[in-house]
C-alpha atoms as a printed R data frame, in Angstrom:
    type eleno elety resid chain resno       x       y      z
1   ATOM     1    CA   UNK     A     1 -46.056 -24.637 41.780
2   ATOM     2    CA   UNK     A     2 -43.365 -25.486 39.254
3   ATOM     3    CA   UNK     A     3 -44.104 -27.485 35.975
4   ATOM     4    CA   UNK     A     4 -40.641 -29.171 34.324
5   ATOM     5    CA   UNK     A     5 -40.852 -30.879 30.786
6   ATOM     6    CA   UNK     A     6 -37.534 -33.124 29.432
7   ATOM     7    CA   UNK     A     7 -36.663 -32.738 25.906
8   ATOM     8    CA   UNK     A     8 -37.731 -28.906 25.090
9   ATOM     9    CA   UNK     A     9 -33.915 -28.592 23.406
10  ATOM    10    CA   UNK     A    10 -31.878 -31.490 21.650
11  ATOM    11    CA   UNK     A    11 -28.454 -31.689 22.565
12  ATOM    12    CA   UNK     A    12 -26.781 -30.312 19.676
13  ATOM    13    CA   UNK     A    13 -29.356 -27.734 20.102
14  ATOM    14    CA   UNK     A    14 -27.977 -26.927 23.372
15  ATOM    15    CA   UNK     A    15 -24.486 -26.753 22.180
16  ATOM    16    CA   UNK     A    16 -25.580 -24.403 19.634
17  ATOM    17    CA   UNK     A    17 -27.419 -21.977 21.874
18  ATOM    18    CA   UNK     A    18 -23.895 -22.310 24.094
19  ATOM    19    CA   UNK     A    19 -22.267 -21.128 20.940
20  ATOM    20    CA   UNK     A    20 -24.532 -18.134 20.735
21  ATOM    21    CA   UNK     A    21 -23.878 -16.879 24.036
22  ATOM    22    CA   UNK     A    22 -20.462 -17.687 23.417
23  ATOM    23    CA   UNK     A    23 -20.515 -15.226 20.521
24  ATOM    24    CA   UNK     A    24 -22.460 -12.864 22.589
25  ATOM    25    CA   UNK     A    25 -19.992 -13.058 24.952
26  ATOM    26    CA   UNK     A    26 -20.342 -13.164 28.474
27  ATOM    27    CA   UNK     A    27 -19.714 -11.074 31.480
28  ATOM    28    CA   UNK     A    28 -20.284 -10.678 34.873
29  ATOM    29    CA   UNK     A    29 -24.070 -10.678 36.053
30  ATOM    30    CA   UNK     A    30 -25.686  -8.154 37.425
31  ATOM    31    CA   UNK     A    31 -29.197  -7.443 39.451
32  ATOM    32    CA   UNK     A    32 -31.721  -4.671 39.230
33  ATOM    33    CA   UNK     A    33 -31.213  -2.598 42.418
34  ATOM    34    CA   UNK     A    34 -33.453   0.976 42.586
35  ATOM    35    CA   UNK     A    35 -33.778   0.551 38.672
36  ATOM    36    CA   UNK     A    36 -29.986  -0.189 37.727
37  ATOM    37    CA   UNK     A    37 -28.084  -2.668 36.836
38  ATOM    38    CA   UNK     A    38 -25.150  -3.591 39.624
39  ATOM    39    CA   UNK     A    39 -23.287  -5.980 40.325
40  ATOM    40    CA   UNK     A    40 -23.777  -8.029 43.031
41  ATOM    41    CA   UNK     A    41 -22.417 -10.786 46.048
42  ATOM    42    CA   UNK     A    42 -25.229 -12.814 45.631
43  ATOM    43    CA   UNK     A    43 -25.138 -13.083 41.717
44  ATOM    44    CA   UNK     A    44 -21.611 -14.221 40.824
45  ATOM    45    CA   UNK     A    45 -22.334 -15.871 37.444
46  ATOM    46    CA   UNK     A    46 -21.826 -14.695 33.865
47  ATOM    47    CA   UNK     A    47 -24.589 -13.746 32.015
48  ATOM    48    CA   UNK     A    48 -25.062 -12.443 27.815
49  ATOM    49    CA   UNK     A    49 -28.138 -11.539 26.410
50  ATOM    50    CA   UNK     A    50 -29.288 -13.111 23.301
51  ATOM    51    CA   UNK     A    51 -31.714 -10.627 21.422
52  ATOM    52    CA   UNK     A    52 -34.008 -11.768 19.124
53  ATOM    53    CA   UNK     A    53 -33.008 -12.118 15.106
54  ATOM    54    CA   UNK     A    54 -34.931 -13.446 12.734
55  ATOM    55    CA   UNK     A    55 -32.556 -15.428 10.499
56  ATOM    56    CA   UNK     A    56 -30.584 -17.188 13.040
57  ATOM    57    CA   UNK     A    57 -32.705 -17.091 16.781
58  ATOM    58    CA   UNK     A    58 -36.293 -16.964 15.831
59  ATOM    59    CA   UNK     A    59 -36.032 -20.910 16.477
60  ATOM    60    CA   UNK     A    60 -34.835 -20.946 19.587
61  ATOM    61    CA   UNK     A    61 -37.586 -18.005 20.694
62  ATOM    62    CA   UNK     A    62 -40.676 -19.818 18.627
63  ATOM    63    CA   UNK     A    63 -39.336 -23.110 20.542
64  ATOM    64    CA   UNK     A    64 -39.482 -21.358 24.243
65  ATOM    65    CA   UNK     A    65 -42.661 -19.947 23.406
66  ATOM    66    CA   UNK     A    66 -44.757 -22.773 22.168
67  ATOM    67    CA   UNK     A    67 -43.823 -24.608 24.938
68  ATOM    68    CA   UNK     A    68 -44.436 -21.990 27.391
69  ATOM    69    CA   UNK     A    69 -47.555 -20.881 26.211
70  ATOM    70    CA   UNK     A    70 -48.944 -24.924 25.992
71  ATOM    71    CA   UNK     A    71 -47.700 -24.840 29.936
72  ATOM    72    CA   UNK     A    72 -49.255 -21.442 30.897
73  ATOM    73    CA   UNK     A    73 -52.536 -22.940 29.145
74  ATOM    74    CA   UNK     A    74 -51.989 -26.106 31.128
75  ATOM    75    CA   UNK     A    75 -51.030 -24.865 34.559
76  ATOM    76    CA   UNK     A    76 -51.271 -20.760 34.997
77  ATOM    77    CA   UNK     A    77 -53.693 -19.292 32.545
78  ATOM    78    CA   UNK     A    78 -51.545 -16.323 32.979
79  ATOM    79    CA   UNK     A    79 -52.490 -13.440 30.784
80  ATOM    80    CA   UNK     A    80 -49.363 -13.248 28.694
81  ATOM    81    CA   UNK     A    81 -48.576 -11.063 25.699
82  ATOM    82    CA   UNK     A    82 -44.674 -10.656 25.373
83  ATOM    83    CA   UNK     A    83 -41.079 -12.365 26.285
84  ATOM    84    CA   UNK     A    84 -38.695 -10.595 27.346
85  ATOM    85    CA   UNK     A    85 -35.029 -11.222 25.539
86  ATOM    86    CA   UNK     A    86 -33.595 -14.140 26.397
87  ATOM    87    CA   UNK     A    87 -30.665 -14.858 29.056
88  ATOM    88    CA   UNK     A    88 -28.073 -17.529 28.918
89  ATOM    89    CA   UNK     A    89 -26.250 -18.388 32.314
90  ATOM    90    CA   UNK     A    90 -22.612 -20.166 33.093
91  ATOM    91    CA   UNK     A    91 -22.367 -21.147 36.149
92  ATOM    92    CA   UNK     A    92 -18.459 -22.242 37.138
93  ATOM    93    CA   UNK     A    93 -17.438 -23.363 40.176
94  ATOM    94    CA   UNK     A    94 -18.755 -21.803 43.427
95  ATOM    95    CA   UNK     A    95 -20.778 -19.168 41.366
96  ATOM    96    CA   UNK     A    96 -23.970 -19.041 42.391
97  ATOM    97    CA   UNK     A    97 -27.349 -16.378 42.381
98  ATOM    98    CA   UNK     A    98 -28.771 -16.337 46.002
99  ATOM    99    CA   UNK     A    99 -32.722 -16.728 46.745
100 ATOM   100    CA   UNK     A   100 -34.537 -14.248 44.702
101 ATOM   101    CA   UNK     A   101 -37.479 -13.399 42.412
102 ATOM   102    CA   UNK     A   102 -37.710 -12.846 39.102
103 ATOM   103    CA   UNK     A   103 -40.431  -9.788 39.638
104 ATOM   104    CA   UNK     A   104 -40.720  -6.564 41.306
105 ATOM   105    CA   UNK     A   105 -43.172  -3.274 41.562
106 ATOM   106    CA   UNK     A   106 -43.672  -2.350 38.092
107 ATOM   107    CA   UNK     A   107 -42.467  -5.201 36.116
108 ATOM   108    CA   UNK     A   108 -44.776  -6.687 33.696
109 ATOM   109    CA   UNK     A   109 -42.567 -10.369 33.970
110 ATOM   110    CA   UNK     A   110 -45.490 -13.245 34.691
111 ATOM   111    CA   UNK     A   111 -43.651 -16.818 33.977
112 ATOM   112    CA   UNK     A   112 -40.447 -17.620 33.859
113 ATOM   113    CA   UNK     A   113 -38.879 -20.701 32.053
114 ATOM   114    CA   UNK     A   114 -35.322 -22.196 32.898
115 ATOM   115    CA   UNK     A   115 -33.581 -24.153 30.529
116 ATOM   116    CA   UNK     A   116 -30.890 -26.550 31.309
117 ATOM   117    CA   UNK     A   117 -28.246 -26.809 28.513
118 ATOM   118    CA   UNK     A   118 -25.759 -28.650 30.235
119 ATOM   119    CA   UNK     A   119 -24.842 -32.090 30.100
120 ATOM   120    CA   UNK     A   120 -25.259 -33.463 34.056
121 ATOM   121    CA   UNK     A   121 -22.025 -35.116 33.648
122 ATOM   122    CA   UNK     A   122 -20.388 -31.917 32.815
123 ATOM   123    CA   UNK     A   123 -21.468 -30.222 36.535
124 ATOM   124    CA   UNK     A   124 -21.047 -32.169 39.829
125 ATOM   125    CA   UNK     A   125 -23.596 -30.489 42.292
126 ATOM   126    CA   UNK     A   126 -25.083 -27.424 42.460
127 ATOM   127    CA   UNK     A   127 -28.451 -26.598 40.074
128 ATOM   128    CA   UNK     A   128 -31.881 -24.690 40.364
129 ATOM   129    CA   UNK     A   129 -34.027 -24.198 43.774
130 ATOM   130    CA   UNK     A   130 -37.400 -23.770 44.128
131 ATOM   131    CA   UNK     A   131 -39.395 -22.989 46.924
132 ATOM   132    CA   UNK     A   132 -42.280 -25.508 46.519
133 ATOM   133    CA   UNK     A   133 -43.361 -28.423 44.704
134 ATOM   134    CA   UNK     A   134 -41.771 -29.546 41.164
135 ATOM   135    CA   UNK     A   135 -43.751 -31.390 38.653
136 ATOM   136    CA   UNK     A   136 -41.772 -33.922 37.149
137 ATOM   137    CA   UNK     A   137 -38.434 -33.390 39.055
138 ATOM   138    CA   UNK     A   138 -36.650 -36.442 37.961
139 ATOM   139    CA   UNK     A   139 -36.266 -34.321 34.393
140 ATOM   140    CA   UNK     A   140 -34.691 -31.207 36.242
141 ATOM   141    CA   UNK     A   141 -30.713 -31.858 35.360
142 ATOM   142    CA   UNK     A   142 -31.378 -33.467 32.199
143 ATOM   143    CA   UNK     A   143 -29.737 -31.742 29.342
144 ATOM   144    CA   UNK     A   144 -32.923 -29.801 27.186
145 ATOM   145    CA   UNK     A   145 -35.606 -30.136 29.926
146 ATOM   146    CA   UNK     A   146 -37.533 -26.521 30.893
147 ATOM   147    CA   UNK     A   147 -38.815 -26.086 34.382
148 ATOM   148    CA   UNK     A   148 -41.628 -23.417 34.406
149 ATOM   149    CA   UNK     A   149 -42.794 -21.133 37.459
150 ATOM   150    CA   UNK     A   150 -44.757 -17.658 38.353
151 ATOM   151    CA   UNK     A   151 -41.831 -14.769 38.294
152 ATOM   152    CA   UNK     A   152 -43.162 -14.041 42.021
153 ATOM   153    CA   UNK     A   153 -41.758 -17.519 43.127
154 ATOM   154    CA   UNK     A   154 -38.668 -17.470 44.944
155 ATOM   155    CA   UNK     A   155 -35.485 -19.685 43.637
156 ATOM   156    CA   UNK     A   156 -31.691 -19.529 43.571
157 ATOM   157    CA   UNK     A   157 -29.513 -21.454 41.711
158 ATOM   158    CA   UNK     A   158 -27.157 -23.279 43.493
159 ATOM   159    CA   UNK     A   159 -23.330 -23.318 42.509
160 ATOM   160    CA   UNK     A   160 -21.528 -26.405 41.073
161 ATOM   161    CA   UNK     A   161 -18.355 -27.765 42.861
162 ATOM   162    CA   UNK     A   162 -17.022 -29.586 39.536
163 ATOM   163    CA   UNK     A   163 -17.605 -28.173 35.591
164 ATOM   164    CA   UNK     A   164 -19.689 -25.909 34.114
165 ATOM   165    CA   UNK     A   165 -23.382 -25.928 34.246
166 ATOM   166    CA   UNK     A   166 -25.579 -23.794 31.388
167 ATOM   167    CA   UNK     A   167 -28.849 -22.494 31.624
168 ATOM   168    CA   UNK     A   168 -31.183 -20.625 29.205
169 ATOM   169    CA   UNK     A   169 -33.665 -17.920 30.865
170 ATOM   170    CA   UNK     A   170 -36.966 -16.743 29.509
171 ATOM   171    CA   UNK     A   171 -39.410 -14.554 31.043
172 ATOM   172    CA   UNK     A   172 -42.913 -13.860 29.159
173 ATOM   173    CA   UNK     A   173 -45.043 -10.705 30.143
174 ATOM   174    CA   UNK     A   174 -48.024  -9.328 30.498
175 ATOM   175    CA   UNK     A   175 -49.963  -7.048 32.718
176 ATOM   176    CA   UNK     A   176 -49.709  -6.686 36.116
177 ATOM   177    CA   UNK     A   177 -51.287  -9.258 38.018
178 ATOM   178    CA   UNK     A   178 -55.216  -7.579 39.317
């Protein structure tokens, strides 16, 4: 069901996507309910949005991409045609997003790709859910690694009880699924 993949992101590469959403700056998360944006008890993390720019985050988009699309060729064979703007995630103590998908009636989001950019000895528990099968699960915490699933797959991610834990969040489109 899920594919994961270590090394997508170098470390300092993951402390300079940090940075970005740093920049960004983050706020409180929110969910899609009836077509706006609310917050929510089940999402409790901070979230910023990192749009695309061509002079200083076309790397970190052409990076999420080629490796997505060499997984969807490997795994899904999804139709895909788009990504959506990436996500960046803290997660701080107790904060948590409950069991969800990443789809609903008229989106056009296909695969989604979670990126851990965390050190797992910055985080003590907590981390990403999936209901079903991971390939290559002993990769999940590591700092860089991607995990890979269909939007319509449920998952949560889990809060940690010590640190911070980072994640970056891509979902590529296309058309709805016939």
């Amino acid at each position: 069901a899920a594919v994961c993949r270590p090394s997508v992101f170098t470390a300092s590469e993951c402390i300079s996507i940090i940075c970005e959403a740093q920049v960004e700056g983050l706020e409180r998360a929110q969910i899609l309910r009836n077509g706006k944006s609310v917050k929510s008890y089940g999402r409790t993390c901070s979230a910023t949005w990192l749009p695309r720019k061509k002079t200083t985050r076309e790397w970190i988009y052409q990076r999420v991409i080629t490796h997505t699309l060499d997984v969807n060729d490997a795994n899904y064979r999804f139709q895909l045609d788009d990504i959506q703007a990436l996500q960046v995630l803290e997660y701080r103590k107790f904060q948590r997003f409950f069991w969800h998908y990443d789809t609903y009636i008229g989106s056009r989001r296909k695969l989604t790709a979670v990126f851990n950019l965390s050190d797992p000895k910055d985080y003590w528990g907590g981390g990403f859910r999936i209901l079903g099968d991971i390939h290559n699960k002993q990769y999940l915490r590591e700092r860089g690694a991607g995990i890979w699933f269909p939007s319509f797959v449920r998952h949560c991610a889990k809060a940690p009880l010590l640190g911070r834990r980072w994640v970056l969040v891509a979902w590529m489109l296309g058309e709805e699924f016939k």
